[in-house]
Structures are given as C-alpha cells and as structure tokens.
BAFI-3210 file (N, C-alpha, C; in Angstrom, 3 decimals, decimal comma, padded with zeros to 6 digits):
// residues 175
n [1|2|3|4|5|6|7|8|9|10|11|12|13|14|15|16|17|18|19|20|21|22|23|24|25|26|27|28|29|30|31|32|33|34|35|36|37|38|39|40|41|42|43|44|45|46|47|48|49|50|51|52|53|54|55|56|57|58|59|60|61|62|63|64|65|66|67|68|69|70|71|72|73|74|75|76|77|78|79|80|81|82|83|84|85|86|87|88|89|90|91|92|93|94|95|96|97|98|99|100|101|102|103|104|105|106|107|108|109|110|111|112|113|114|115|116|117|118|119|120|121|122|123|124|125|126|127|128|129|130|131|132|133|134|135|136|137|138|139|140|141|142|143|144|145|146|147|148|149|150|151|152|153|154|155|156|157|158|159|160|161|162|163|164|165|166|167|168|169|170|171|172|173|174|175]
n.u [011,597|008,728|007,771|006,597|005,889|006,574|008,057|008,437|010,585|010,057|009,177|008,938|007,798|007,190|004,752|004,634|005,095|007,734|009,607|009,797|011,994|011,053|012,043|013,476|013,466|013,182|013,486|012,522|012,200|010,061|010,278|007,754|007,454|009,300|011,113|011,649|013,578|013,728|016,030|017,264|018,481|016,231|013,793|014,594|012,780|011,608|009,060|007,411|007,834|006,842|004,156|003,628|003,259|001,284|-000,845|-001,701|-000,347|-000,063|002,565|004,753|006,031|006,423|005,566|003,470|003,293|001,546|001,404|001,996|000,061|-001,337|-001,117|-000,917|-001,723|-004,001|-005,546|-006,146|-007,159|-005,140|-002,658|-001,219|-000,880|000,989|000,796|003,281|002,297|-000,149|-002,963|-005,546|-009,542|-010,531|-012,776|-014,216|-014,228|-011,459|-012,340|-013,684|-011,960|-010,296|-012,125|-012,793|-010,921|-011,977|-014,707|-015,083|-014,383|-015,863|-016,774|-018,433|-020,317|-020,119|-017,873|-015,527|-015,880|-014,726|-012,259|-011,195|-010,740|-008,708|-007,059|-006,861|-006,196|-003,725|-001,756|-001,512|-004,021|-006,324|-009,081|-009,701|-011,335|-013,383|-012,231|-012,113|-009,903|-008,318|-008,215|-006,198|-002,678|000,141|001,662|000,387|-002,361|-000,590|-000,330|-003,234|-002,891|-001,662|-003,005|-004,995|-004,011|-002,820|-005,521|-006,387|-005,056|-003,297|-001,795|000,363|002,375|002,859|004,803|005,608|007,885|006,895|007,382|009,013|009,919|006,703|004,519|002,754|000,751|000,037|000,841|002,317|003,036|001,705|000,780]
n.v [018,839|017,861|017,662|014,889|013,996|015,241|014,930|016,711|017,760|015,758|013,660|011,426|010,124|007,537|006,601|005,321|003,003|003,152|005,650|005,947|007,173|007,134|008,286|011,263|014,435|014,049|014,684|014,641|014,937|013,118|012,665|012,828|010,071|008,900|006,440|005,181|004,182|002,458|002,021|000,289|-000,886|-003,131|-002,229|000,587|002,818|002,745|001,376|003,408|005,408|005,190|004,600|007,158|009,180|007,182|007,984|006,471|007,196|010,172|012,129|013,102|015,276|017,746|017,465|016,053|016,457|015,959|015,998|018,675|019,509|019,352|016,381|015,149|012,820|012,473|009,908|008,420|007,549|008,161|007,613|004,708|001,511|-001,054|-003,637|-005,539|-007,910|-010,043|-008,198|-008,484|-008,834|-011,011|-012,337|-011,629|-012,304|-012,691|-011,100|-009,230|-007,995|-006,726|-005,082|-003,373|-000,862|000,223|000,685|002,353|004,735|005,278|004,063|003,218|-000,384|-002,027|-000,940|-001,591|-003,926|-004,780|-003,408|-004,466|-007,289|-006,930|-006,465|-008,531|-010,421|-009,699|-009,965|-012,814|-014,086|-015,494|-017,641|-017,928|-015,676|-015,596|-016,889|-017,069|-015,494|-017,622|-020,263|-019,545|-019,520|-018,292|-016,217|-015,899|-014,196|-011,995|-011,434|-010,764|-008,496|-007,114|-006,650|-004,999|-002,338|-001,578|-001,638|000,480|002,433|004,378|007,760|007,386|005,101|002,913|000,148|-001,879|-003,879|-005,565|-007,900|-009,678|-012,291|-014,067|-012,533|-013,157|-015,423|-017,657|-020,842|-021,732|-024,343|-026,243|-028,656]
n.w [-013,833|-012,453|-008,819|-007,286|-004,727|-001,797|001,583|004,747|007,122|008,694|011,476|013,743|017,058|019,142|021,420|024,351|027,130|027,060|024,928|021,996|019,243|015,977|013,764|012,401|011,437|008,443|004,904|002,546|-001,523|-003,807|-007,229|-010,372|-012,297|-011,119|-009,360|-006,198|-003,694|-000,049|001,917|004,663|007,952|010,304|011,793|011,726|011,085|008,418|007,502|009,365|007,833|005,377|006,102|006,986|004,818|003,664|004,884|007,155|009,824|011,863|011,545|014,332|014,229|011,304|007,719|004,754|001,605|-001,468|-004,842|-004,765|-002,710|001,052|002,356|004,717|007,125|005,967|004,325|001,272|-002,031|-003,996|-002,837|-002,618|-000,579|-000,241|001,911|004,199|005,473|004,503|003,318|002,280|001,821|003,674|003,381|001,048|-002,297|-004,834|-007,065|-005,671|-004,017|-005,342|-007,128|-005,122|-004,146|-006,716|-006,322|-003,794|-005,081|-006,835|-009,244|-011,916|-011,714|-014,167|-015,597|-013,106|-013,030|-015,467|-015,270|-013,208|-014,194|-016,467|-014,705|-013,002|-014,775|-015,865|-013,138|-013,141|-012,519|-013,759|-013,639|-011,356|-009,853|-008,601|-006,093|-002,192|-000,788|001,207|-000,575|-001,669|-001,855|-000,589|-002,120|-004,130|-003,144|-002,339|-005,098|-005,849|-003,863|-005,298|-007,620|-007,148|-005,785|-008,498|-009,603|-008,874|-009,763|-008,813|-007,416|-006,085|-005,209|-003,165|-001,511|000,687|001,669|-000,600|-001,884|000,052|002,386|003,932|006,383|007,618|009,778|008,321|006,635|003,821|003,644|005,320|007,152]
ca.u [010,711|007,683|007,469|005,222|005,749|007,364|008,413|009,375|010,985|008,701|009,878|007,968|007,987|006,069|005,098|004,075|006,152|009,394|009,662|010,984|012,126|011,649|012,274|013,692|013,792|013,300|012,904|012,806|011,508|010,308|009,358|007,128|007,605|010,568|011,312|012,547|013,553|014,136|017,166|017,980|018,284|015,210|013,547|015,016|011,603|011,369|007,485|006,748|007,545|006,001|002,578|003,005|003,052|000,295|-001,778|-002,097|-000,024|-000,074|003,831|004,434|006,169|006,385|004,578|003,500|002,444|001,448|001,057|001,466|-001,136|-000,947|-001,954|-000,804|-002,916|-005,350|-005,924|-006,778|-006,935|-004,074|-001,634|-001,894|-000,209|001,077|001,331|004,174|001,594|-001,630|-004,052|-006,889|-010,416|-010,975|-014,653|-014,582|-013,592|-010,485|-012,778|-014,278|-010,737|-009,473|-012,873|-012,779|-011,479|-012,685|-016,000|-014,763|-013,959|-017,821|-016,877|-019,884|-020,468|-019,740|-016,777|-015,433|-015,746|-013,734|-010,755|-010,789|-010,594|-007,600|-005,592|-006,658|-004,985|-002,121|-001,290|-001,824|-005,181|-007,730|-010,015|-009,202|-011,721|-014,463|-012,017|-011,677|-008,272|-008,266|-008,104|-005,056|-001,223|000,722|002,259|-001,375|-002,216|000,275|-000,550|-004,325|-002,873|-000,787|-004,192|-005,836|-003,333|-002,891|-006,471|-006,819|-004,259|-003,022|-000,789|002,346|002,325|003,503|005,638|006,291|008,505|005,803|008,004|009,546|008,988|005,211|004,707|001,521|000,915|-000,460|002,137|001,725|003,712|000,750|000,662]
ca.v [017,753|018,009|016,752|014,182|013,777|015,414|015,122|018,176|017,764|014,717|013,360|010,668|009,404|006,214|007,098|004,088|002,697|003,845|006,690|005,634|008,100|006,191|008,870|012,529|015,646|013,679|015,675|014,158|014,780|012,566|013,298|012,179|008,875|008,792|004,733|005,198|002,536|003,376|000,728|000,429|-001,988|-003,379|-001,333|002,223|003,744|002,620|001,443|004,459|006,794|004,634|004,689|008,471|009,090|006,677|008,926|005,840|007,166|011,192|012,557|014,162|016,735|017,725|017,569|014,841|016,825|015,445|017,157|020,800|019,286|018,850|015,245|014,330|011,919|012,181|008,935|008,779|006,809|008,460|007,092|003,190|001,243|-002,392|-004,256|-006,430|-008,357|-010,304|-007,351|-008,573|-008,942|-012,852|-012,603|-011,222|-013,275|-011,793|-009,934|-008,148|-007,518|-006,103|-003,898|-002,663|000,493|001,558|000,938|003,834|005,977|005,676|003,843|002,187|-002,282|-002,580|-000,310|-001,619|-005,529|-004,463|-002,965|-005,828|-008,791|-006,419|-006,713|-009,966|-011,151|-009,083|-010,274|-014,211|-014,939|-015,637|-018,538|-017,588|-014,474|-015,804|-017,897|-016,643|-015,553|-018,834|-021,198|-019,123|-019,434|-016,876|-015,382|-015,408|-013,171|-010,868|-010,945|-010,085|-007,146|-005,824|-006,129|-004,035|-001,326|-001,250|-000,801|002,106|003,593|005,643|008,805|007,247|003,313|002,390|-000,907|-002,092|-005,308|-006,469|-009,594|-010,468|-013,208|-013,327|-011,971|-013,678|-016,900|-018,540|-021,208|-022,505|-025,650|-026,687|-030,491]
ca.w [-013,448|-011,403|-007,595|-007,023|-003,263|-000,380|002,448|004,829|008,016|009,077|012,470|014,594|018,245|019,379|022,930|025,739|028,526|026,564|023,454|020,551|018,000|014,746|012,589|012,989|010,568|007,299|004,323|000,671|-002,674|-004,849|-008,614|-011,125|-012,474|-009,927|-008,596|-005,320|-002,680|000,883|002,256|005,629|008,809|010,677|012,610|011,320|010,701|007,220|007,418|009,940|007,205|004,520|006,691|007,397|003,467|003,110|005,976|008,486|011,114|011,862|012,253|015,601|013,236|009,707|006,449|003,620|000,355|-002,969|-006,044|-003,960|-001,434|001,937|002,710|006,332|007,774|004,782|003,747|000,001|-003,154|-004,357|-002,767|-002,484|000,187|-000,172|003,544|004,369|005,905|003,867|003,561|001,090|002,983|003,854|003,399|-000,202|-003,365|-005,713|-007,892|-005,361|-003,467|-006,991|-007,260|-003,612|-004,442|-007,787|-005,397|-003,524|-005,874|-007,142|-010,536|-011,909|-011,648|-015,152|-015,401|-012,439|-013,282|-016,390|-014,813|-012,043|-015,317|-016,692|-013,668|-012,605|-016,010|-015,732|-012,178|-013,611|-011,372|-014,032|-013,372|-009,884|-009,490|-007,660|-005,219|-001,305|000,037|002,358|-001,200|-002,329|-001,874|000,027|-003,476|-005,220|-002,167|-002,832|-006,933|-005,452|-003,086|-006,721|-008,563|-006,496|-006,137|-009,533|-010,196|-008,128|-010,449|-007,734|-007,928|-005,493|-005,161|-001,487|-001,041|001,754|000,725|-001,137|-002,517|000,697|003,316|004,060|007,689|008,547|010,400|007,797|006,290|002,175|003,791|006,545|007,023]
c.u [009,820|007,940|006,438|004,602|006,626|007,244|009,327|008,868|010,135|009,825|008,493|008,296|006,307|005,909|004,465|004,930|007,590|008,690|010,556|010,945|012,057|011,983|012,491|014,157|014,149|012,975|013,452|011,794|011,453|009,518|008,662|007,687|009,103|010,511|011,802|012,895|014,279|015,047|017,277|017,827|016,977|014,975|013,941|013,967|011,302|009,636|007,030|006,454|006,788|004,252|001,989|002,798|001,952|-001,404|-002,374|-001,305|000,344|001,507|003,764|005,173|006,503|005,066|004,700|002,908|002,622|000,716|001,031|000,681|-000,828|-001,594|-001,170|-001,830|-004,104|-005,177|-006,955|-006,488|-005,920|-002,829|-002,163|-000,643|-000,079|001,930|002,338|003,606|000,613|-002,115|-005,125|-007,844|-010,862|-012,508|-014,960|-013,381|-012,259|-010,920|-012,972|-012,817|-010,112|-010,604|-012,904|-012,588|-011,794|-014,063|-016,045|-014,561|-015,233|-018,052|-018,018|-019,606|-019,786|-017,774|-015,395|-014,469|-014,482|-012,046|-010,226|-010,212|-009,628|-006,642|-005,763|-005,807|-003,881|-001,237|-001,470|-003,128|-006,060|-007,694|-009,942|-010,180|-012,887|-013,939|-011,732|-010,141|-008,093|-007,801|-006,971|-003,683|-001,029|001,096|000,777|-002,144|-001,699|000,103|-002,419|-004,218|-002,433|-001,588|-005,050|-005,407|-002,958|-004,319|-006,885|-005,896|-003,921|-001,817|000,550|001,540|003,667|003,905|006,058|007,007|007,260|006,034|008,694|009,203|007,827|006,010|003,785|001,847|000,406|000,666|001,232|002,162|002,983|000,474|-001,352]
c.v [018,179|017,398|016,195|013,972|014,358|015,299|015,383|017,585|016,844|013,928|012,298|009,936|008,587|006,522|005,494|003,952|003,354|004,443|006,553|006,319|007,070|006,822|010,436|013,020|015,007|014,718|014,970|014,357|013,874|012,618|012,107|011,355|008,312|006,838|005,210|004,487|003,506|002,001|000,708|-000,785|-002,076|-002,458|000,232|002,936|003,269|002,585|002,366|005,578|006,247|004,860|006,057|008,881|008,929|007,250|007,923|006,231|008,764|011,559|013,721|015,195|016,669|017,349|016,391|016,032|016,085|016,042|018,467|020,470|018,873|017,591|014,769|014,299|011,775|010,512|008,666|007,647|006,580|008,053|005,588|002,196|-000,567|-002,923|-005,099|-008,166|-008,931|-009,142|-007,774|-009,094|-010,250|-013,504|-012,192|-012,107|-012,621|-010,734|-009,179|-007,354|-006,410|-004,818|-003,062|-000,785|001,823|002,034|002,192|004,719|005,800|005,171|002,841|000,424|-002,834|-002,247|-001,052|-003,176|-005,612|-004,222|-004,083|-007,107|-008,374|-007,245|-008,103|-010,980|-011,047|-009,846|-012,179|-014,779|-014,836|-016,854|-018,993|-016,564|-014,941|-016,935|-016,698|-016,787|-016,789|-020,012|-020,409|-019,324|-018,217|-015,840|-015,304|-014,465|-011,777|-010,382|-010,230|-008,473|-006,119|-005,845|-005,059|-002,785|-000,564|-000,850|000,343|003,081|004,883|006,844|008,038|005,594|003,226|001,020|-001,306|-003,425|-005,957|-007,918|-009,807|-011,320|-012,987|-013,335|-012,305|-015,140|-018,048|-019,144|-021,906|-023,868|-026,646|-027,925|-031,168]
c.w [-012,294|-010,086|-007,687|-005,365|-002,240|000,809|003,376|006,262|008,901|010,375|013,383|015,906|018,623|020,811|023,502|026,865|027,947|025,033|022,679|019,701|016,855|013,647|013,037|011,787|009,410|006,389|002,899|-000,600|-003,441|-006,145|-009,167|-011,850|-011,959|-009,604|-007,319|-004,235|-001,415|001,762|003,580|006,617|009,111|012,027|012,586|011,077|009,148|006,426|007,895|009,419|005,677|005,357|006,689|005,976|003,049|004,121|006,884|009,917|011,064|012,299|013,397|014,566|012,098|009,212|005,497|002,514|-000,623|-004,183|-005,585|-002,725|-000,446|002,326|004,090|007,275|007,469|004,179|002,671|-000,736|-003,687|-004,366|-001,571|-001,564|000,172|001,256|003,367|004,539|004,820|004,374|003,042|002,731|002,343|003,238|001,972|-001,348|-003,912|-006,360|-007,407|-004,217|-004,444|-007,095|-005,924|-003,885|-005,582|-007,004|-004,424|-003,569|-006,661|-008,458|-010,896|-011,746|-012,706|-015,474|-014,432|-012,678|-014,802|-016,309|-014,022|-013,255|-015,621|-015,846|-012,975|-013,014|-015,870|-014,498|-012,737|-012,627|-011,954|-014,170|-011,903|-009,371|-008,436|-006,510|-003,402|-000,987|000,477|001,526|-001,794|-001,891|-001,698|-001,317|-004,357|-004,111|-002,499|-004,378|-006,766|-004,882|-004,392|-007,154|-007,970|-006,210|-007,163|-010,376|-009,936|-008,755|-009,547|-008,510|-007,384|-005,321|-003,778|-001,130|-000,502|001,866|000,402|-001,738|-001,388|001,151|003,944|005,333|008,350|008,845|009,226|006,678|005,139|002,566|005,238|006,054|007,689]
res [x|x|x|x|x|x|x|x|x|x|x|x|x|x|x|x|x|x|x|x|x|x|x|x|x|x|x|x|x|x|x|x|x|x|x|x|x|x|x|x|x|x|x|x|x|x|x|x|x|x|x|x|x|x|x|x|x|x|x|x|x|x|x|x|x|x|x|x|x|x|x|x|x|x|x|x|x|x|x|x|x|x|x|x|x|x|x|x|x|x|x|x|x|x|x|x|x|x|x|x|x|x|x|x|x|x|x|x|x|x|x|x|x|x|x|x|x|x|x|x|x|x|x|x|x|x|x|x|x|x|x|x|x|x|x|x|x|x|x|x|x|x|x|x|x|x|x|x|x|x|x|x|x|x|x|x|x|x|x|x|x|x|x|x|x|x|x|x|x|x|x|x|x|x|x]
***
C-alpha cells in the first residue's frame, strides 16, 4: 500500500509567558484510502498536529509529507481542513462558500457551479444555495463546511470534530 501522509518526528512548542509542549517526536504513517482517527484527552495536541498537517501552524521540529512531498507549512488544496469552529465566509451565500475553492484552483464559472449543485445536494442544502450563513442552523453550517471540502476533492480530508458541539457563540436556541 502506498503512503498518503507522513508524519516524521514532528514536535511543537507554543512559546509566550509559559512553553507548552503540545506535541513531541510524533511520527505516523498514514496510507491511501486509510480512515484514521486521532483519540485523546483535551488539550493533548490533537488540533496542533491536525493544523501542522494542514500547513497552518509551522512545527518547531519535524516533517509533514504527502504523496513523497514535503509540505510543512505549505498550505494547499490538497489537503482540506474542517474547523471545530464555524468556518464558512459570512458575507458569501452557500454556493459561493461551496465554489470558494474550485475558484482557487482556477476551475472555470460553469464547471464550478456544477460541482457546487452536486455537493450542495449531497450535503441536503438545495433550495438553500443562495442563503447567507447568518439564515442557517448551526448543523446546515457544518453540511456547508462538508460541501466545500468535498468539492475541493482534496488528497487528505482534515476533521477536526466536525460533528461535535459547535464552538462558536452563536446559539440555534436564541430567544
């Protein structure tokens, strides 16, 4: 079986008023069409090495490769990162949350609008595409952040409890 992702001897300290190790001398493979879940208490590094993976946060040491390649602290298409947090952008409808980054990857309007209606379906949010984040439900949120990850058809798909308790302030139960 092929590797799809490693990571070699990846270690990270948070520096400020106090240094927090959140992660020391990791090293894991994981293959092609691999599932893999990473378990542990709160606060163990779990997102720190999910971020370094996803090339938002540079490891003070070690390596991220994918496919053979070195990607640490490349931030790419490739590998697609779902926040814990609401990520979709407030100011843009579903469709254009969902096209965001075929738009970055240079795929034409038509093309584009095609793949977005796919996964709009798939995720259950059609007659929903032209609504702002702000008229949606915390879980239609989250079916927006999986359409959009999924259209970017990435190489590694990054999860960061994507079905748990939301993490933003904004409550579906506001009086």
């Amino acid at each position: 079986m092929k590797i799809k992702l490693r990571i070699e001897n990846v270690s990270h300290t948070y520096k400020g008023k106090k240094e927090i190790k959140a992660l020391e001398d990791i090293t894991l493979d994981i293959y092609e069409n691999e599932f893999t879940s990473i378990i542990g208490p709160s606060g163990c590094g779990k997102t720190t090495l999910l971020q370094i993976i996803a090339g938002f946060i540079i490891p003070t040491k070690g390596k991220v490769y994918c496919n053979g390649k070195d990607v640490t602290g490349q931030i790419a298409t490739d590998r697609c990162y779902v926040f814990q947090e609401d990520a979709v952008f407030p100011w843009m409808s579903v469709r254009k949350n969902v096209e965001f980054p075929l738009l970055i990857k240079g795929i034409n309007i038509q093309k584009r609008k095609e793949i977005a209606e796919h996964y709009i379906k798939l995720v259950g949010l059609s007659g929903f595409e032209d609504s702002l984040p702000k008229e949606l439900s915390g879980g239609m949120l989250k079916r927006v952040e999986l359409a959009r990850v999924y259209a970017a058809n990435p190489e590694v798909l990054l999860l960061d409890e994507p079905f748990g308790p939301r993490c933003s302030n904004k409550s579906d139960n506001a009086v």
